[in-house]
N, C-alpha and C positions, 0 to 999 in steps of 0.2 A: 161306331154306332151301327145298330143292325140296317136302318133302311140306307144309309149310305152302300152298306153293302149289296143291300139290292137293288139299289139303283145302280152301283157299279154293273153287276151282272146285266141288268137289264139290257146298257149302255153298249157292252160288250158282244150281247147278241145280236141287237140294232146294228152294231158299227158291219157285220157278217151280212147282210142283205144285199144282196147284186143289186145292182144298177139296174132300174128297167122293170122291178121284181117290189112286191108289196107283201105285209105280214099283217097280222092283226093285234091289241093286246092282249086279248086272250090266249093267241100261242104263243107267245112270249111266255104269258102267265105261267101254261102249262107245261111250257118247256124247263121252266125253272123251277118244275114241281109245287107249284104252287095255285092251279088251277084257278082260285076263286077270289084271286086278289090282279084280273086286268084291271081294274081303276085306279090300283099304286101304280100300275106298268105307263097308265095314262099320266100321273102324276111328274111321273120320272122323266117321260116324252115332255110336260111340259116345262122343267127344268133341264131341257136337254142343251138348247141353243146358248149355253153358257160354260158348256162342258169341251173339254179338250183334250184327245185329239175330239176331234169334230163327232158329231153324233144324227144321222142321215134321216132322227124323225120324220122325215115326211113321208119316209116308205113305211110309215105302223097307220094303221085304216082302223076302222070296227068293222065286225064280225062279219059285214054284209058289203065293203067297198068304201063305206063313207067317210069323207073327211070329217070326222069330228072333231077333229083336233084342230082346224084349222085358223082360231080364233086366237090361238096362240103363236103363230109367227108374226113377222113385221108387220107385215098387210093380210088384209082376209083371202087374198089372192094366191099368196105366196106358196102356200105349202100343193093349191093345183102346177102353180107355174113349174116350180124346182119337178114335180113327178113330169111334165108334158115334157119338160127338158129331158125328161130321160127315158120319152117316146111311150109313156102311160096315157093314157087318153081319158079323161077327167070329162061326164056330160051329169050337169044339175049336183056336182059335189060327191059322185061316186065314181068308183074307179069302173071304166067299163072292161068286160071280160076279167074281173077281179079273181073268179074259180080258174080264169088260165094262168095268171098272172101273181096268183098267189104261190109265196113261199113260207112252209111250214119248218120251222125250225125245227122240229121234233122228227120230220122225216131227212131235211136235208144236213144234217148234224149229228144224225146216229151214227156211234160210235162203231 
């Protein structure tokens, strides 16, 4: 099935994010050529916590630092917790210093 496939890809780009380091759906999106479909990338984020090896959704934000996503881990809390555990500093739901903190897969993955 095609979106199985892209949700594999997606999963596969996610699983590539440092520790410490945050992306958005949108560069996923555009990383996988397919610019104007981040709300499948968010789809796939939220079928992620079921996937294995492990899939580190918590470091995929929107375009601007915010957790949106965050309505879909265990608790509403969870997806700030797991980022502060790995020294992100989360104030009212957005990542703070997000433009230093962000990782573009389009730049850190060029071939």
């Amino acid at each position: 099935m095609v979106l199985d496939s892209f949700f594999s890809q997606v999963y596969a780009v996610v699983r590539l994010i440092p520790k410490g380091r945050v992306t958005s759906y949108g560069a996923i999106a555009k990383y996988l050529g397919t610019a104007r479909s981040s709300r499948m990338v968010g789809w796939a984020m939220n079928g992620a916590h079921q996937v294995k090896p492990k899939v580190p959704a918590h470091r995929v934000v929107n375009r601007v630092g915010m957790l949106t996503g965050k309505h879909h881990f265990a608790t509403p809390t969870q997806m700030k917790e797991l980022l502060e555990k790995e020294g992100i500093k989360v104030v009212k739901d957005q990542v703070r210093d997000f433009k230093q903190l962000f990782w573009d897969p389009a730049t850190e993955l060029a071939l």
